[in-house]
N, C-alpha and C positions, 0 to 999 in steps of 0.2 A: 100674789105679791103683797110685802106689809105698804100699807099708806101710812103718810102721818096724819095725827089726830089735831095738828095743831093749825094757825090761820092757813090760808091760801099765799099771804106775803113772807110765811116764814123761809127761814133756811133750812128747815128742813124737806117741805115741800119743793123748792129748788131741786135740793139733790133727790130727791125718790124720781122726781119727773126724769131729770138727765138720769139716772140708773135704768127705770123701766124704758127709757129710750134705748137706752143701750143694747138691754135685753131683748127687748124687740128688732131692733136691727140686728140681731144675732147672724139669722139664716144669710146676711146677705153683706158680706164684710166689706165689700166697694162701698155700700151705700154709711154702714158703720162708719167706716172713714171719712166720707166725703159728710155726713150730713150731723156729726157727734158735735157740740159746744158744747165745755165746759160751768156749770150751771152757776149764776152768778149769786152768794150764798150771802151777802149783804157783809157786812159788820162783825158779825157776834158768833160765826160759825162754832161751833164746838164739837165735833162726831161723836163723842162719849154721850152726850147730852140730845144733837139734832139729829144723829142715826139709831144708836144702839140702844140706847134708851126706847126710842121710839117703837122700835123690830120686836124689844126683850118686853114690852109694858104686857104681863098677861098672855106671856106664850110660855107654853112647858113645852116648845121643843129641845131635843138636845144641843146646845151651843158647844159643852167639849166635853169632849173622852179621851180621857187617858188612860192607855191601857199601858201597865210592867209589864216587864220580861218576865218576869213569875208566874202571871197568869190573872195577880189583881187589876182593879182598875175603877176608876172613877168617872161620874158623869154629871154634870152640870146643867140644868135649862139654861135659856134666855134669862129668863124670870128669876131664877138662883140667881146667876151673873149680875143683875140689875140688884139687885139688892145687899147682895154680899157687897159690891164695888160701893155702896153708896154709906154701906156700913165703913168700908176700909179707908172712905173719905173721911168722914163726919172723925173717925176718931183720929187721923192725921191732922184734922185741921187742932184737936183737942191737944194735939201732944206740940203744935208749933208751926206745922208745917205750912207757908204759903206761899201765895203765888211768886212763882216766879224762882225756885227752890231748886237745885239742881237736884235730882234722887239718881244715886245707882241703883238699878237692879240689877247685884249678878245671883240669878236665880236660872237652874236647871227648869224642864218642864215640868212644872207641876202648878196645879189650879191659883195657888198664892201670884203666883206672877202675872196670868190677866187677869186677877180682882184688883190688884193693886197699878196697873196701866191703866186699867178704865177709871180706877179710883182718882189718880194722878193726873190724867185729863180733864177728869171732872173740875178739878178746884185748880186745874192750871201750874199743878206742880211740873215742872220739867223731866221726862226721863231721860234714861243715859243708860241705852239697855246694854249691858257687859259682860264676854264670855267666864263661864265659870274656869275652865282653864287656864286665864290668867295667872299669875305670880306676884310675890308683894313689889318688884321692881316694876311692872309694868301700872300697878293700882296704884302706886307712889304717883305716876305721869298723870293718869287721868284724875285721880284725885284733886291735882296742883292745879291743872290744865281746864279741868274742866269746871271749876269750883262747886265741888259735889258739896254737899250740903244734908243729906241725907242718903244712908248703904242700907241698902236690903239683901241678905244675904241669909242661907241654910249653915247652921253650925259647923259645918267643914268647913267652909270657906269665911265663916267670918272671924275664923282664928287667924287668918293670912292677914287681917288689918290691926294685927297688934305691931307690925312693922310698916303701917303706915300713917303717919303723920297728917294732921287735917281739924279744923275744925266740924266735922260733921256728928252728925248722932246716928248709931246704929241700931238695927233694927233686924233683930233676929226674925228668918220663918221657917219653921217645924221645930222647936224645942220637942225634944222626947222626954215626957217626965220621967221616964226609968231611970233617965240619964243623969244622976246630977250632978256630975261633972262639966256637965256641959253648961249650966245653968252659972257655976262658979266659975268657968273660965271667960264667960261672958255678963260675967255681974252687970255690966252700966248699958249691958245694951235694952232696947227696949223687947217685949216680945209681940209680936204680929198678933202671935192668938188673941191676945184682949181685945182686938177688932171686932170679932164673933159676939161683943155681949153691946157695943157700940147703939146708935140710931139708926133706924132703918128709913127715916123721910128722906123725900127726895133731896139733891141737892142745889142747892142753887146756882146759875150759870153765869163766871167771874171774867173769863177768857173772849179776848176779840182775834177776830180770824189769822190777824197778822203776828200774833204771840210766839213767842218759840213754844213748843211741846215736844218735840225728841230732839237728840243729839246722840251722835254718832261717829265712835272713832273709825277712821278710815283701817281700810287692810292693810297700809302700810308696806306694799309689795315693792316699793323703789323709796321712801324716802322714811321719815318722821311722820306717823298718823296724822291726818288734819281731822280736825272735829267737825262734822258737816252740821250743822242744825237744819229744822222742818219746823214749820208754822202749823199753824191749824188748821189750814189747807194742801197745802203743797203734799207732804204725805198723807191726810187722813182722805183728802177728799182729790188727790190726786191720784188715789190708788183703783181708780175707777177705771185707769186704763190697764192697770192691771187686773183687774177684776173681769175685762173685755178679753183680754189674754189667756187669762186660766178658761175661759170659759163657764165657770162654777156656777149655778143656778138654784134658786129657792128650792128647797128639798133637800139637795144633795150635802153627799160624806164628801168633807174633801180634807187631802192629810199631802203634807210635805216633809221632807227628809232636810232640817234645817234648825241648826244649834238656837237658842236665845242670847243675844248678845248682837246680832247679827241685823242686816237690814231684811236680809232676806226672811227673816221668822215675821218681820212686821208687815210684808206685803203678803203671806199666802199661811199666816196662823195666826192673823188677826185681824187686818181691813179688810180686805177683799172677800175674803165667805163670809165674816159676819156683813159686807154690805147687803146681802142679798139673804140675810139669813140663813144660811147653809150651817152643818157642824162641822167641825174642825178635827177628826181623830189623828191623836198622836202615839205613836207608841216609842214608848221609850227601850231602850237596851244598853246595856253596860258593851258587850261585843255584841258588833253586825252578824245577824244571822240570816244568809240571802232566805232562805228555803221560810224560817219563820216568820218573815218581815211578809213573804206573797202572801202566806195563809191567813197571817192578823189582816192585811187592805182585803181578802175574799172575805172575811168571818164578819169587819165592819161593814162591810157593802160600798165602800170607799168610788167614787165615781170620779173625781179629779183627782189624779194625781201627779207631784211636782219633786224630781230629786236632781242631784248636780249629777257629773259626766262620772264621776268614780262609782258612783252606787249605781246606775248604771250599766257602768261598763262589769262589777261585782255582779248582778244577776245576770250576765250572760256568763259568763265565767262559770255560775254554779247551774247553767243550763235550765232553767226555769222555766218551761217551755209553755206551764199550763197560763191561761190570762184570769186573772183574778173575775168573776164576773160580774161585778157593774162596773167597773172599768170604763170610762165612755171618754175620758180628755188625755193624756201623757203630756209631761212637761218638761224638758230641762231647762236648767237657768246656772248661773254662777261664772261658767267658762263654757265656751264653743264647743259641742256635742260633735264627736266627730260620725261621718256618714255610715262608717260601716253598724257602729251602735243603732243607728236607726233603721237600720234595714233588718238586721236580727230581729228585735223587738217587731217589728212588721211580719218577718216574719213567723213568728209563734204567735203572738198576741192580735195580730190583724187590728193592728193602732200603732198611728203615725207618732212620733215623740215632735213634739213641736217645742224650736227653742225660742228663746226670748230674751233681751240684753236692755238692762239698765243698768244703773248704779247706785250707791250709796245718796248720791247728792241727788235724787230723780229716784222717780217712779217706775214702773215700763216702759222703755220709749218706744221698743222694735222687737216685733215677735209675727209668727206665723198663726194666725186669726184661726177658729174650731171652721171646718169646713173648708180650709183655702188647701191648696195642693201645697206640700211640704218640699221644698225645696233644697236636697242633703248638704247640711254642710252651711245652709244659710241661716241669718237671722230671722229675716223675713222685710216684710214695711213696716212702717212709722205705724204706731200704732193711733186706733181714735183718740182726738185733742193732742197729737204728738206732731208736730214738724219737724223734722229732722232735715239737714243738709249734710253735702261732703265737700270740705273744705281744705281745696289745696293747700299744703301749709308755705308755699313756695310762693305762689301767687295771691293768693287769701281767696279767689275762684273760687264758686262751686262746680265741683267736677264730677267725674265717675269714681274715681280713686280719692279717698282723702279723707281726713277727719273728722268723722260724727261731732256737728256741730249742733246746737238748738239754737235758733235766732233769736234775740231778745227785745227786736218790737224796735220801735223809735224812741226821740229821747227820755219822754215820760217814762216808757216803761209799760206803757196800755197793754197791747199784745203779750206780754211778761208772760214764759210757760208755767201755768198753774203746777204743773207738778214736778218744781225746780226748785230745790231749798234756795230759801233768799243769802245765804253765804256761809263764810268758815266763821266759826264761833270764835271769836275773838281772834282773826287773823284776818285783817281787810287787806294787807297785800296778797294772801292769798287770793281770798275773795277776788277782787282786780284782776288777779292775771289770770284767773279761771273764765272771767267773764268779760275779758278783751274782745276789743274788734267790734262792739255788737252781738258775738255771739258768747253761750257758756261752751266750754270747748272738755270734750269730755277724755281726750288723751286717747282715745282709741280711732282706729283708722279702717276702714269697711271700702268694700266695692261695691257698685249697683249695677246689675244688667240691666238688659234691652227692656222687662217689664217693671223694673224698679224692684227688686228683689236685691237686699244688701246683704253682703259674706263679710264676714269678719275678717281684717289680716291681723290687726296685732295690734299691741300696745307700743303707739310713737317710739317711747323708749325700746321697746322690744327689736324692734324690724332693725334690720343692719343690711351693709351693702355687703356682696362679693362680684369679683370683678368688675360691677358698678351694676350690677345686678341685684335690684331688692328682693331681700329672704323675707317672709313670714315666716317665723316660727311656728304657730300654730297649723300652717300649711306642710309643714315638714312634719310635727307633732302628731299630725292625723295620717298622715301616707307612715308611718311608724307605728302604730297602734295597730295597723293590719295584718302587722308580725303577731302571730301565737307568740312568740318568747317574750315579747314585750307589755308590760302592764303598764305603765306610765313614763312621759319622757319630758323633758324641758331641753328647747332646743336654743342656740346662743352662739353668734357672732366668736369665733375665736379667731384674735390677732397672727394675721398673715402678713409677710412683706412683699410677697407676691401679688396676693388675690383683696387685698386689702383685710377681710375676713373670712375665714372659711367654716361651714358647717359644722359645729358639733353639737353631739346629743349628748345630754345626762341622762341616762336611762336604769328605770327601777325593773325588777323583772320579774317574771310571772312564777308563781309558786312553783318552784321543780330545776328551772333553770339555774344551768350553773355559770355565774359570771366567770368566765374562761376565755383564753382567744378561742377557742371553736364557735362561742357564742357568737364573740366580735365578729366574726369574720362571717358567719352567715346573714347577722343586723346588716352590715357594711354590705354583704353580696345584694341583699334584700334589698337597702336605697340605691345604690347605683341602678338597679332596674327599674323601680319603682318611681326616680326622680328624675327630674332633667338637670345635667352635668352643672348649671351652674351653684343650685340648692340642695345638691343631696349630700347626702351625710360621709366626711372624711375622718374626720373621729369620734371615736364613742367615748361614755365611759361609765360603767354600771356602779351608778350612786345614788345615798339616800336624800330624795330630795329636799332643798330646803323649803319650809311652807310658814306662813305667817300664821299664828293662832285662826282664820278664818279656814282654812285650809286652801289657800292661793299658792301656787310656785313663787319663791322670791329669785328670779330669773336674775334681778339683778348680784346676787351673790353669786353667783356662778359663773356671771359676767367678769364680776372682780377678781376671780380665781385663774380664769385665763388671763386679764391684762396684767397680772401682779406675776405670772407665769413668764409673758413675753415679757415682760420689761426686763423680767429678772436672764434673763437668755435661757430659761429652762423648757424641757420637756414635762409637764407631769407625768408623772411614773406610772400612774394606773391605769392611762390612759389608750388604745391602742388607736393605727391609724392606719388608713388608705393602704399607702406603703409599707406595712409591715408585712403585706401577704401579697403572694405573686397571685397574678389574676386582679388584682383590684389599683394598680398604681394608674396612676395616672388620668 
């Protein structure tokens, strides 16, 4: 394990001791739990500075590989990383940039994008990591909203901000000189390469712990994004409990299936395995290729690995049977893994997928610990330095049933969870009613059993009654995915005047299927058996789902589609029902 070289009082020594605690508690996740505090890092924390710096000072191991779909591919030390980034500083701060500066980066995977986060931490510049799939309507919002101040951007995309409005300065990365068009339709921006001829001394440390250093627009799956901000704890040195969660350990390759823009790229492609020193291999592809994604994680010797429920559920689908081999951790994260995914993967690969649920605003808070029995279908416990409750939202009780809550201490704030953004970036009424009651209240609603093992039901907004009967959607979602015909579905409360709401699925379908009533009608046989009479499925209707740039279901659009249906006294046309087939009424 790296030590730091610096005092005994520093902040950096704090966090090595609570990490190698971590890692030592590994084998024995009760005592992880019970015996993890959060390390108290003083003042001045900085992770750019009192982690990586520390791990990168003089080590050539590999920190990241990127490998294309073509076949090229790139690789970086510790040691490169620390110096390139201190280069990508010193000449940011040359060209204006200071503390306290909002920067976009909407940058694809490629090396420019962590030399310029570490760079950005360094001197306390603000990031605002943003998917490249955006549109100039959407960078219009965050530009205004988020008062960016500096764009980082590859010449594709920073031709999209000649439609947007802003005082900021840009900043091209990968100019092609072949190209010199590109160079002319980007005259005023600045170029990134000139950073390469920069200083290479260290930098000096500007940033106190409580600083804003990311921001993050939300998925935006029910409302208007809210911009979540992270201090210089809460994510850098919060991510410890994720880092407990992937299990990922000094040595190891560890590589995740997760766009940049995203929260998810900053917890598992770049706190969490550089906290332990690990490399990060990414491989990039224009099209998912299940068959060449196994063989790139067997070729890098890849030992954690972390992707959402569709990538996934796609290598079984392309029957993948062989296990890459060092393979030692499986992970999903983003949306609720449904059980039958983890039982396939079990069996070919003889490894458990263990999920795990945070959010945007937090770190890991609930996952299935490396060594604990996987429980299908759950999230797992509160993970080390995590307290989680479930809060009736009727009584405000903690119960068995209710809303993942995080308590927030008494009125100081003492107890405060270390890895809980301190609010909405310039939205304190948000802020406030996020963090009512006492507790942060995270919108989503879980079950705990007999051992304290929490399932996910749904998002508040999600869950809907029938006959006074509460549906999960995601309960419904997962007894559906065990249909062959069905590849993905969004399921939603449709206005009844009977049942107050009744079942319906929007269901996407598996290559070969033809959306047909034959189809309908075997889905519909298949829920009726598969569900109990008051959650199972009375209409279908085979659509393309709607998803938020993150790739989340925007459920609530599909919601509006049936109430604007019932109001309107209509049937939708495409849709077929219960009663349309004999054998299935009633």
């Amino acid at each position: 394990m790296t030590s730091p070289s610096t005092s005994p009082n520093s902040a950096s020594t704090a966090f090595f001791a609570a990490r190698d605690r971590l890692l030592e508690l590994a084998a024995d996740p009760a005592r992880a739990r019970s015996e993890f505090t959060w390390p108290d890092v003083g003042p001045d924390f900085n992770w750019a500075h009192d982690v990586f710096d520390v791990i990168a000072e003089g080590n050539d191991t590999t920190a990241l590989w990127i490998a294309e779909a073509g076949g090229s591919e790139v690789k970086r030390s510790f040691a490169e990383m620390k110096r390139r980034s201190d280069q990508a500083a010193h000449w940011l701060l040359t060209q204006g940039a200071r503390k306290g500066d909002v920067a976009m980066l909407m940058l694809g995977n490629r090396i420019e994008l962590w030399e310029i986060m570490l760079a950005a931490l360094k001197i306390g510049v603000i990031i605002l990591p943003t998917s490249v799939v955006l549109g100039s309507a959407d960078l219009v919002d965050r530009v205004e909203r988020g008062r960016v101040k500096w764009v980082f951007a590859a010449p594709e995309d920073a031709v999209k901000f000649a439609q947007v409005p802003g005082g900021y300065r840009g900043v091209v990365v990968g100019f092609d000189a072949a190209k010199q068009d590109q160079r002319a339709a980007l005259y005023d921006w600045l170029d990134f390469g000139e950073a390469r001829s920069s200083s290479v001394a260290n930098v000096p440390k500007c940033t106190k712990s409580d600083d804003i250093s990311l921001i993050y627009f939300t998925s935006g799956t029910t409302s208007l994004p809210k911009i979540v901000e992270h201090s210089h704890t809460s994510y850098p040195l919060g991510h410890l409990s994720t880092m407990a969660w992937i299990g990922v350990r000094p040595g190891d390759v560890h590589s995740v299936v997760s766009a940049p823009g995203w929260g998810k790229h900053a917890w598992s492609s770049f706190f969490s395995p550089w906290n332990v020193g690990a490399t990060i291999f990414v491989l990039n592809y224009a099209r998912f290729d299940a068959a060449h994604f196994v063989s790139e994680l067997d070729r890098a010797g890849v030992n954690t690995f972390c992707a959402p429920p569709t990538v996934w559920r796609m290598l079984i689908q392309h029957s993948l049977t062989a296990r890459p081999t060092a393979l030692r951790e499986l992970l999903s994260a983003g949306e609720p893994l449904n059980p039958e995914v983890i039982a396939r993967i079990r069996e070919w690969w003889g490894i458990e997928i263990r999920d795990g649920y945070g959010q945007t605003e937090t770190t890991a808070l609930i996952g299935t610990l490396p060594g604990e029995a996987v429980v299908p279908g759950a999230m797992g416990r509160p993970l080390p330095g995590v307290e989680a409750v479930l809060v009736d939202p009727l009584t405000g009780g903690i119960a068995d049933e209710g809303e993942i809550c995080l308590p927030l201490g008494d009125a100081s704030l003492t107890v405060r969870p270390v890895n809980l953004m301190p609010g909405y970036f310039g939205n304190a009424e948000a802020t406030e009613k996020a963090m009512r009651g006492g507790y942060f209240h995270t919108g989503d609603v879980a079950q705990r059993d007999a051992d304290g093992v929490l399932t996910f039901v749904g998002r508040t907004d999600d869950i809907f009654k029938s006959s006074d009967f509460k549906v999960s959607p995601f309960e419904v979602e997962s007894a559906l995915l065990e249909h062959p015909l069905v590849a993905e579905a969004a399921v939603v409360g449709a206005p009844d005047e009977t049942r107050l709401n009744v079942t319906k699925a929007y269901v996407a379908l598996a290559a070969g299927a033809a959306a047909d009533a034959d189809t309908a009608r075997e889905v519909l046989a298949f829920a009726r058996s598969a569900m109990p009479a008051y959650m199972r499925v009375r209409r279908i209707e085979f659509y393309e789902l709607p998803k938020t740039a993150s790739g989340k279901i925007r459920r609530v659009e599909l919601r509006q589609r049936e109430v604007a249906a019932f109001d309107a006294g209509e049937r939708i046309a495409s849709e077929w029902r219960e009663d349309d087939f004999d054998g299935l009424k009633g």
